[in-house]
C-alpha positions as CSV (number, residue, x, y, z in Angstrom):
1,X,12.4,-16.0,-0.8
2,X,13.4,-14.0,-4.0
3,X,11.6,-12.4,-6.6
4,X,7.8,-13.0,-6.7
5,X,5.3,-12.7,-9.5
6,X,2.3,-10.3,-8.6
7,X,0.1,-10.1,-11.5
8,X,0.4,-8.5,-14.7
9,X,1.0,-5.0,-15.2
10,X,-2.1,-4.5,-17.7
11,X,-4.5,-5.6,-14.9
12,X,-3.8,-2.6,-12.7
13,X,-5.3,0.5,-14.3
14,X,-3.0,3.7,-13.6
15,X,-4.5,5.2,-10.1
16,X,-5.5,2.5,-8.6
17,X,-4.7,-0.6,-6.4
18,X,-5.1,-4.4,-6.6
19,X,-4.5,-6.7,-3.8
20,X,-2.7,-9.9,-5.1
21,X,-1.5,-13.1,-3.1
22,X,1.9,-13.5,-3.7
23,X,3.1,-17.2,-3.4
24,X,0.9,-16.5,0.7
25,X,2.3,-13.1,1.2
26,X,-0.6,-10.4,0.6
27,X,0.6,-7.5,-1.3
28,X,-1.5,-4.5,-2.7
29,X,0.3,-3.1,-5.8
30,X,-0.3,0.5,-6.7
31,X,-0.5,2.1,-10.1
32,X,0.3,5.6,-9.8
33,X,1.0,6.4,-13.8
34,X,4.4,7.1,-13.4
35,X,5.2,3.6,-12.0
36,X,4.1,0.5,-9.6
37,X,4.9,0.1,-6.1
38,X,4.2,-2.8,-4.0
39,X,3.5,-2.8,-0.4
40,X,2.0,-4.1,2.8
41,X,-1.8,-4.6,2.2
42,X,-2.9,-1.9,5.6
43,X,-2.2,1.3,6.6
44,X,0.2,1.5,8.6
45,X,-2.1,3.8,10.9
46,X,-5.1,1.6,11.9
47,X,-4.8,-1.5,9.6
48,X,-7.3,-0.4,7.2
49,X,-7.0,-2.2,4.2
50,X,-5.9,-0.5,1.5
51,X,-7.7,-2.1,-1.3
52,X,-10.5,-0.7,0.0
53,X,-9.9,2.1,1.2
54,X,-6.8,3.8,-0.6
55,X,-7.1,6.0,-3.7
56,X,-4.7,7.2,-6.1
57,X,-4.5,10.8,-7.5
58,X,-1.5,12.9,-8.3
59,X,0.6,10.0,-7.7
60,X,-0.3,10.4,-4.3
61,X,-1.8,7.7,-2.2
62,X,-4.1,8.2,0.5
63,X,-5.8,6.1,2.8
64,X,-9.7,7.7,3.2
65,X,-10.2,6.3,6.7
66,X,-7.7,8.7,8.2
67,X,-6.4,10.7,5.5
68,X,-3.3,9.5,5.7
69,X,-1.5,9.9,2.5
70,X,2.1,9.5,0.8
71,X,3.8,10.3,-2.4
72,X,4.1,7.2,-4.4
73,X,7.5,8.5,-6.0
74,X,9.2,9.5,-3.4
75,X,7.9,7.9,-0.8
76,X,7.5,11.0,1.3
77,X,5.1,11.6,3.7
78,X,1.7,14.0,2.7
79,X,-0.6,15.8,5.5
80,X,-1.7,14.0,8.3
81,X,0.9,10.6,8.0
82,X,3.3,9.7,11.2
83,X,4.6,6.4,10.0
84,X,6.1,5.9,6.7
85,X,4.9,3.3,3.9
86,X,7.0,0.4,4.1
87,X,7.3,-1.0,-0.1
88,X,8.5,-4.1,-1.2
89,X,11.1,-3.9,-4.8
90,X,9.1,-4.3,-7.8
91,X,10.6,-4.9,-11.3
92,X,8.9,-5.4,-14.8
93,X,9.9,-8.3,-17.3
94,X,7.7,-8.4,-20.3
95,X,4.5,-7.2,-19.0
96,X,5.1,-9.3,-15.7
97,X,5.3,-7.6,-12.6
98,X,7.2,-9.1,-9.7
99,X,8.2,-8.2,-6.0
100,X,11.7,-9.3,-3.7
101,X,10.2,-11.0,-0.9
102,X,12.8,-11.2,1.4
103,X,9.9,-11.2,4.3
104,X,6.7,-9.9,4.3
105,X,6.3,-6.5,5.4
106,X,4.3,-5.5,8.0
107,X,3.4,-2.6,11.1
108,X,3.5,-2.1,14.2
109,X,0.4,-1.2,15.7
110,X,-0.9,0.8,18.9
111,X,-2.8,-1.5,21.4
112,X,-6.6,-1.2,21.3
113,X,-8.3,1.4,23.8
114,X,-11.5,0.8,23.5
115,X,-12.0,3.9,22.2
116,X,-13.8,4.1,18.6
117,X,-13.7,7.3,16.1
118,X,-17.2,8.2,17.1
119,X,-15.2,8.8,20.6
120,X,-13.0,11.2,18.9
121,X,-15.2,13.5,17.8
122,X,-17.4,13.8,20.8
């Protein structure tokens, strides 16, 4: 598949995300002022999309569904996180930012229950 333009750099503000459509794959890519990263557009938790739901502060990113969150340097896991973010390569050429799409990315997810959060907390 190759290298993939996204958008350009200018139109994602520092902390914060924009989901793009990459040639059919759909990518979020992250501003976290020290850099871009590009990645699945869920959580890999519940599938929450992250466009809506992620924010960006201390170069961290954390989804507010479930508070999961991860360090958009290093990649670690922050707080309450079991499954790492998976990130697709992203290089800058003249303002352009672009992704290797090799595949798209994507989670594995828990079967359904049934059970909703307003379950969990009863």
């Amino acid at each position: 598949m190759g290298w993939r333009y996204l958008c350009e750099a200018a139109e994602v503000a520092e902390n914060s995300l924009k989901l793009v459509d990459a040639d059919g794959v759909r990518i979020v890519v992250a501003n976290y002022g020290g850099g871009f990263r590009a990645i699945p557009p869920v959580c890999p938790h519940m599938e929450e999309p992250l466009e809506e739901s992620g924010v960006i502060a201390n170069c961290v990113l954390t989804c507010t569904k479930h508070l999961w969150a991860w360090d958009l340097r290093s990649l670690d896991m922050v707080g309450e996180a079991e499954k790492p973010l998976k990130t697709y390569e992203v290089k800058q050429e003249g303002g352009r930012l672009l992704a290797l799409v090799d595949e798209e990315l994507t989670y594995d997810f828990e079967e359904d229950t049934g059970d909703d959060d307003d379950d969990f907390f009863k």
